[in-house]
Structures are given as C-alpha cells and as structure tokens.
N, C-alpha and C positions, 0 to 999 in steps of 0.2 A: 785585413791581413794581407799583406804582399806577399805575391807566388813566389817560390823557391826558383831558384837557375832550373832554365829548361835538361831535361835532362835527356831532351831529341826522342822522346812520345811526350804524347798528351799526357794532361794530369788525369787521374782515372778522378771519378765521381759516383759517390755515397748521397741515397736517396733514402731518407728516413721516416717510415711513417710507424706512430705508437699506435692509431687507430688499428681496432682488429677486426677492420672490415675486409672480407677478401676480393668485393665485388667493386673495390674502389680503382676505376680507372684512371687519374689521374695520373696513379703512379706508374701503369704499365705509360701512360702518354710519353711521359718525363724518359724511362727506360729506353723506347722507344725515338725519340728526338735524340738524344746524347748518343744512342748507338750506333743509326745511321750513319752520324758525321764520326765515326773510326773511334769515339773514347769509350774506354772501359768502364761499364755502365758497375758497380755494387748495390743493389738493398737490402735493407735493414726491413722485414717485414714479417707479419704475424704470423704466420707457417711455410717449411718448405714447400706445401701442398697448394700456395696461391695461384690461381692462375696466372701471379704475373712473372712467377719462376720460370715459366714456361716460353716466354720470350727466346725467341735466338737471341738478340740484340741484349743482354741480361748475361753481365760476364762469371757473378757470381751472388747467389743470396745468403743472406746473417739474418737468422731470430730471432725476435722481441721473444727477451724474456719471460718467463710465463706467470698471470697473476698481474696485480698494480707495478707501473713500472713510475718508481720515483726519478727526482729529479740526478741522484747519486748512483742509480741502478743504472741509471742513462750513459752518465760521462764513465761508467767502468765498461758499457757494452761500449760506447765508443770507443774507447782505447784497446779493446781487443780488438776491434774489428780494423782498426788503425794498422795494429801489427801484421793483420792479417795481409791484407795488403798490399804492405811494406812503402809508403810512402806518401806523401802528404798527397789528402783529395779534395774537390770543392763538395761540399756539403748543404745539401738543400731537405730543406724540413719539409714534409708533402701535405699535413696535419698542424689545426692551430697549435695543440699542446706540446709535439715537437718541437715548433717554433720558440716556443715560449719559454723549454727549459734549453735548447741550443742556445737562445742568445743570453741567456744567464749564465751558459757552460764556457762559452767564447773565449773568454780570459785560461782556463783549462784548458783549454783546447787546443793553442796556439802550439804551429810547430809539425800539428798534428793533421789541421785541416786547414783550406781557405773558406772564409768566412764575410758577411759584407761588414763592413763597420757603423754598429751603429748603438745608439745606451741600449746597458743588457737590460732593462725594463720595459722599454719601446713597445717591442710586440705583444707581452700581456696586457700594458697598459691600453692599447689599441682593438686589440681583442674582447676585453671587457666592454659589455654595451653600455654600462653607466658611463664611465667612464669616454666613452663615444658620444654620449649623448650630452654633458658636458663639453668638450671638444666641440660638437658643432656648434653649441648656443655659442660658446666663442667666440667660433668664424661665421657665423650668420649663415651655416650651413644646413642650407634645410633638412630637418628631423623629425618625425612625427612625435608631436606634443608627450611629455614622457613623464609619470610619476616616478618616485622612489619613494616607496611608504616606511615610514619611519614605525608606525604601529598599526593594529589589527583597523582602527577607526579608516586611519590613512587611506588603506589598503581599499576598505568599501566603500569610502569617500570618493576615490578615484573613476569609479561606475558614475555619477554624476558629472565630474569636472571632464570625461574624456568622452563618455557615451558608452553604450554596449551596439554589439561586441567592443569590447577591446581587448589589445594582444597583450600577453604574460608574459616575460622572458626570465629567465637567469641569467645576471651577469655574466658570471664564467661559465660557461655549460662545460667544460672541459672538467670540472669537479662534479659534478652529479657523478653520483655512484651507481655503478651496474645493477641490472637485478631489481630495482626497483619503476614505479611508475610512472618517474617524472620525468615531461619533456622537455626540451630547454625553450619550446614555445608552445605557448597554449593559445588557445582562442575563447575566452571570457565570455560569458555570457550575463552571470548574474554579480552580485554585489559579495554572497556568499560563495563564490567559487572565487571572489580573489583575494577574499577573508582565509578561508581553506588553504591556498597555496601561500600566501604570506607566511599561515603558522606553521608549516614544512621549510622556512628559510633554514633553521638547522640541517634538516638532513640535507639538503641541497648544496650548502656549502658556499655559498653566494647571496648575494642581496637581490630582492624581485624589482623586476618592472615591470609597470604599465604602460601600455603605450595606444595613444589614436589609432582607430582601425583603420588603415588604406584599405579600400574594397578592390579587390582584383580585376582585372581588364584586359582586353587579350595583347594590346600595347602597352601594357604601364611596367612591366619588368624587365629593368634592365641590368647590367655588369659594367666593370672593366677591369681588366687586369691590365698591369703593367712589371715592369722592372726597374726600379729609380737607383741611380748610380753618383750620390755625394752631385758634386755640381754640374754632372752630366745633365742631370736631371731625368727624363723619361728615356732610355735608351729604347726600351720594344714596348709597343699598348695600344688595346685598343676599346672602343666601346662595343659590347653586344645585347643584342636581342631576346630575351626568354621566350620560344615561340611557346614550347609544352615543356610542362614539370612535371616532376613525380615525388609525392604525391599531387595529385592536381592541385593548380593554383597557389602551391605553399610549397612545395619542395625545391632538388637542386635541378636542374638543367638537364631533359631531355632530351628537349632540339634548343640550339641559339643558333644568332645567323649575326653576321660582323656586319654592322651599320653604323654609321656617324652618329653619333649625338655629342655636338658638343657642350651643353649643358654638364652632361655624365661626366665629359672629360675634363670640362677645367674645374668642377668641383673635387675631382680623386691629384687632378698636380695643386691644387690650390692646399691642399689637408698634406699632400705629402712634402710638399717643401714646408711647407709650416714646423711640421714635426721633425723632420731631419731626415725622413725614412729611409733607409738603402735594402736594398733587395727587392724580391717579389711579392705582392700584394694582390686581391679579390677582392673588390668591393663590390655591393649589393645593393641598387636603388627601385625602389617603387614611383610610380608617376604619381601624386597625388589630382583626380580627379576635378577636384573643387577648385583649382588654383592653376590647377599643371603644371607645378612644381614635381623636381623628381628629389625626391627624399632620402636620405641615405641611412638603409637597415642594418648592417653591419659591414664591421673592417676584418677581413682575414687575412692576417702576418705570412700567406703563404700562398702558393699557385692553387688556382681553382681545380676542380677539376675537369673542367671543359677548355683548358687554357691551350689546345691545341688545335683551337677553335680560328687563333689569333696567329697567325704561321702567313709567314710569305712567300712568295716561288722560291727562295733560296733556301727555303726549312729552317729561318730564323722563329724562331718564338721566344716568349718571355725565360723558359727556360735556359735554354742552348745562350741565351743572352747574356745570363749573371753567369753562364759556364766561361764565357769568352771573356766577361770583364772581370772575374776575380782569376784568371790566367793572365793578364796583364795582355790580352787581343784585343784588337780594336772589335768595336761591334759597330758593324755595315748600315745605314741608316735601311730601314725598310717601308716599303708602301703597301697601304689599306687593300686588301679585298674584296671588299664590299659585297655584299652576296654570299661568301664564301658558308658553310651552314656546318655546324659540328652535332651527331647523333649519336645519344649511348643508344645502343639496339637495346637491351634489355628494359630500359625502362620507358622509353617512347613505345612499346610495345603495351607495358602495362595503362601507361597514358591511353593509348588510344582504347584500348576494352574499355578505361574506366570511363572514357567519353563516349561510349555509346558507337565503337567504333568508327568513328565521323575521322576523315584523314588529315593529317595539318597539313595546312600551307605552307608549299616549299617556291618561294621565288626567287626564280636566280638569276645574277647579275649575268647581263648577254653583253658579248661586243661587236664589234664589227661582222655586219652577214646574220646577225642571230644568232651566233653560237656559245653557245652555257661555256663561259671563260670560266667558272669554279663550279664546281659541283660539292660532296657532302663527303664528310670523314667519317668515318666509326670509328667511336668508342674502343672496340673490340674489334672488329674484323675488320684484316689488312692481308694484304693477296703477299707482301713479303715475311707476314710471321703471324703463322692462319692456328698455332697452336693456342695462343692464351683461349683466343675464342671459344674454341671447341670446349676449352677447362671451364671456361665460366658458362658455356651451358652447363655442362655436365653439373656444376657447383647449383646452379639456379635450378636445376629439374630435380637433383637431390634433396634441395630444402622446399620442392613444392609436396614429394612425394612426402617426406617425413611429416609435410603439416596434414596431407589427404591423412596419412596413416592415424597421427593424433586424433582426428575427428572421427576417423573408425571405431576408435578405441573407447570414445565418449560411452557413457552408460545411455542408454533410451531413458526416453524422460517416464514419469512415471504416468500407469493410467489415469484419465482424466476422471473426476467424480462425475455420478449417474447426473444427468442435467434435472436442472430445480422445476418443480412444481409451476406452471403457468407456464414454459415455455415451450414457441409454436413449435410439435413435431422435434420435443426433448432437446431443439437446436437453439444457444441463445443467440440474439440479435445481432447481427458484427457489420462491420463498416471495412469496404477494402483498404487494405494501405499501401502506400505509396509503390512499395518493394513487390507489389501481388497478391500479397500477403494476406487472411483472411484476420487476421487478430483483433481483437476489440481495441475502441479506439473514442475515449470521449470526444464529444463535439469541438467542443474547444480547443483539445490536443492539438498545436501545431502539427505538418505532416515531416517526415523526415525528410532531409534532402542531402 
C-alpha cells in the first residue's frame, strides 16, 4: 500500500501483538527502535499494566480485547484504534497470529494503514509447519524427515520410520486452546505417546507431525531475520547464533551473537524469493549433526524477538526498515557486526541456574588495539528508558512469589504406612536418584535427566 502525501511528521506506527504474554520483549525492542529515530510509537497489547507501557519512547497504548480475539474482533479494534490516532500508520504484527489475521484484514484496511504487499494467505500458509515442510521438499531445502499421520497406525508407525525420540508438533500452534495441556512441541519418546497425541488432533485444531530428532549441540542453533521488500529483495538481515535458551536446548533466544553463516543465509533469500514474501520474517535452523546440514524448524511471518540483535551503528534494524520502506524512504544499505551479542536478562538468568550455574561464553568481536568494538544489549535494561526493566522485574518476582505461595498452600502429603515385616530397622531399601533424592527406584528405571 503506498504512503499517503507527507503531511511534514513522520507517519506514527501501530505495533500489534494478540499474544498475552507480558514478558514479551520483542515488542518493547520494536517501541524502542521506532522511538529513538522521533516516530510516534502506538501498541495494541494485552494490558495497560505491561511493562512495555512503561516505555518513555511508547507514545500511546490500545487493549486487546479481553477473552478469544477473532479475526473480526481484530479489523473492528483496528479501526478504533485507526481513529484514534487520526491518521494512516505503518503496521507491524509482533506475533505469528497477528500476522496472519493482518494480511487477511489488508484489503480492510487500506486507507487506514501501510501495509507490505503481499497474498493475504502467505503468512498462515508459512507459518503452518506441514505446510513448511512441503515447501522445502520442493526447494530441496533441507527439513528434518517429517510424518503427517493420516491414522492412529500412522502415527505409531512413524516411531520406526523416524527413530525415538522424535519431535511432535502442531501445525498451527496458534489454534491450540488455552487452559489446556498441550504443547505445540513435544519430545516423543514412545510409539504410544504419538498414538495419544494423534487422538487429541481434535482438540488441537490442527494436524500432528513427526519429525527426526536433531539432537542439540552447543553450535547447531541458529536464525535469521530479515526484511524482504518486492524486488528490493533483502533490504536489513542477518544470520545469528543461539549461544543459551530458555528453556534449555529447546526454547527462544537467551543470549545470540550475529555471525556469518552463509548457508543460513542463502537458504531464508532462496524460500523468500520463491514465495514472493514482503515484510519481516524469523527463521529457525538446527545444524544437523550427521551431515552438517542446517535444517529449517520453522517460518515466522514476523520479527523475532531478539531482532534487535541485528542493528547497525546507524540504529537500522529489520524493523525501523519496513518503517522506512512502506513510508516511501529509501533504506541506507547496512554492514554486519559480527560479534555484536543480544541478552534477555530474565531468562539467561534462568539458563544459567538451570545449567548448574556454569557462565556462557561471550566472545567479542575486537578491532584495532583490542578493543571490544560491540559489546551486549539487553532485552530489558537500557540506561535511556530504565522503567520497563524495573516493571518486568516487579512482573517476574510477582509470579515467582504467587507459585512459592501455591506450594505453601499444597496439603502435606499423607502419613506414610507402619513399614512391612522384614524390613532392615522398619526402613525399606532405596536407591539415591539423580535429583538427591531418596525415592525407590527399580534397577532398570532409567535415571532422570
């Protein structure tokens, strides 16, 4: 959609995330980038209470409505929040499902917002892993080996033809419904755990896969984000590193650090020219082991949230990017950082307890003399807008206290029966486990880990 006649400011900018996560940093990044460079930051997020309200750089915050918000609940909050305003903004979805019902709204929407141009299906179609996994068999884009069980057989068939472990996913995780058990990835172990989650495809709302396990490695996880602009092609991108996740090994991005890989790279411009893609993208590769092949785990129709990771001396990032090019501004070419390292505090913190305290490695790119030419960003803490920080402790020591309290609250388990006849000193035999733990523990039991 072409920007409107300059009207001598900036075009302001709506950041839209459905997730009601409030400890999602991403979007304070996004707030933060666009405000800097003098535009009027708006978001659309789950409470006025988020820490990311608390931004100076954050011109004004709009509510997700409260409960399931459909795809009609969506294009009516955005047309209030349009008026609110008063004048056409760029609009960037922070969230796959945002993404997904924005570029179906687009055609609505015109008039109202800039938008990148591109088929209103694109991004869901992208975002579904069958659908991905497809897609790459096409371009010979390497994918770990992948079922889609057609019946219960299938499903426990797939335990032979893949190996155990292997991983579970649902196609659309963005339809799984609150309140219940299921994850949008599981780690498989038996034939009847993905017999089990096969017969839950109903409530899930989506179709299962299987998939080859890639075993983890402290090199094998990598990214890239970028911003693809019609026959621009890549205006901002770059590849990065997963040094620590949260949860260990399988989660999003604790620490990364921006490093070359061109593998990574020309496989995310090779899928994105193919599909037509415009805007902002996260993609998600494992190195496979056996081959050294890097494999691509998912497509996300939207900025990561470590995408501030990717930033140049001039404060170009993928975002401030699609700000400049659906404003009809040229976007400045930029060069690599190499070294450059992005850290959420909160959850590199939880990383490292759960690693037994052990510290990550942080190596940084030096230049001339030896001196650390990029050092590390937080997530959260910034010496120019030190408030979110303070709220998202406050937010993370509130939900540690409420779970201490829950556990207080638990009943004592009941007394244990008088011990049986034969046993030495009324004590029966026990075997230590793994956690210190004194609990009995047949021979055979694998230990936990």
């Amino acid at each position: 959609m072409k920007p409107p006649p300059d009207a001598g400011s900036p075009a302001p900018a709506l950041l839209v995330r459905l997730d009601r996560n409030p400890l999602h940093h991403g979007t304070l990044g996004a707030v933060r980038s666009l405000g800097r460079a003098g535009i009027e930051v708006h978001a659309l997020v789950e409470s006025a209470s988020s820490p990311v309200t608390r931004s100076r750089h954050l011109h004004a915050a709009h509510t997700v409505p409260p409960g399931h918000v459909t795809r009609d609940h969506l294009h009516r909050t955005l047309l209030r929040v349009s008026e609110r305003i008063g004048r056409p903004a760029v609009l960037i979805a922070m969230d796959d499902v945002s993404a997904i019902h924005i570029a179906q709204l687009a055609p609505r929407l015109s008039g109202h917002y800039l938008l990148p141009e591109q088929p209103a299906g694109l991004p869901g179609r992208l975002a579904d892993k069958a659908e991905l996994a497809a897609l790459c068999a096409e371009l010979g884009i390497p994918h770990p080996a992948t079922v889609v069980p057609r019946s219960g057989a299938e499903a426990a068939a797939a335990a032979r033809q893949l190996g155990l472990p292997m991983v579970a996913k649902w196609s659309r995780p963005w339809l799984l419904p609150g309140g219940l058990d299921l994850r949008s990835t599981t780690l498989v172990h038996t034939a009847a755990e993905a017999l089990r989650l096969y017969e839950r495809r109903g409530t899930a709302g989506s179709r299962l896969l299987l998939q080859r396990y890639l075993p983890y490695g402290p090199d094998n996880d990598w990214f890239f984000h970028g911003y693809f602009a019609g026959r621009g092609g890549c205006l901002m991108g770059g590849t990065g590193h997963k040094v620590l996740s949260w949860p260990l090994r399988t989660g999003l991005t604790a620490v990364g650090r921006w490093l070359p890989n061109p593998e990574v790279e020309r496989a995310a411009h090779r899928l994105a020219a193919h599909v037509g893609y415009r805007g902002i993208l996260d993609l998600d590769f494992r190195r496979d082991p056996s081959t050294g092949g890097f494999h691509l785990l998912d497509f996300n129709p939207r900025p990561g949230a470590q995408f501030r990771l990717f930033t140049d001396r001039t404060g170009l990032d993928v975002v401030r990017a699609q700000y400049l090019d659906l404003t009809g501004r040229p976007v400045p070419p930029s060069a690599a950082r190499w070294g450059r390292t992005f850290v959420a505090e909160n959850y590199t913190l939880l990383s490292v307890l759960a690693s037994g305290g052990r510290p990550w490695p942080l190596e940084r790119s030096r230049g001339a003399g030896g001196r650390v030419r990029d050092g590390a960003e937080g997530a959260w803490f910034a010496r120019d807008d030190i408030r979110p920080f303070l709220a998202m402790g406050a937010v993370w020591c509130g939900r540690a206290l409420r779970r201490g309290a829950g556990l207080l609250r638990r009943p004592s388990p009941a007394p244990a029966d008088p011990p049986a006849a034969g046993c030495a000193g009324g004590v029966p035999a026990t075997r230590a486990s793994p956690d210190g733990s004194s609990a009995p523990r047949p021979d055979n039991a694998p230990a936990r880990r």
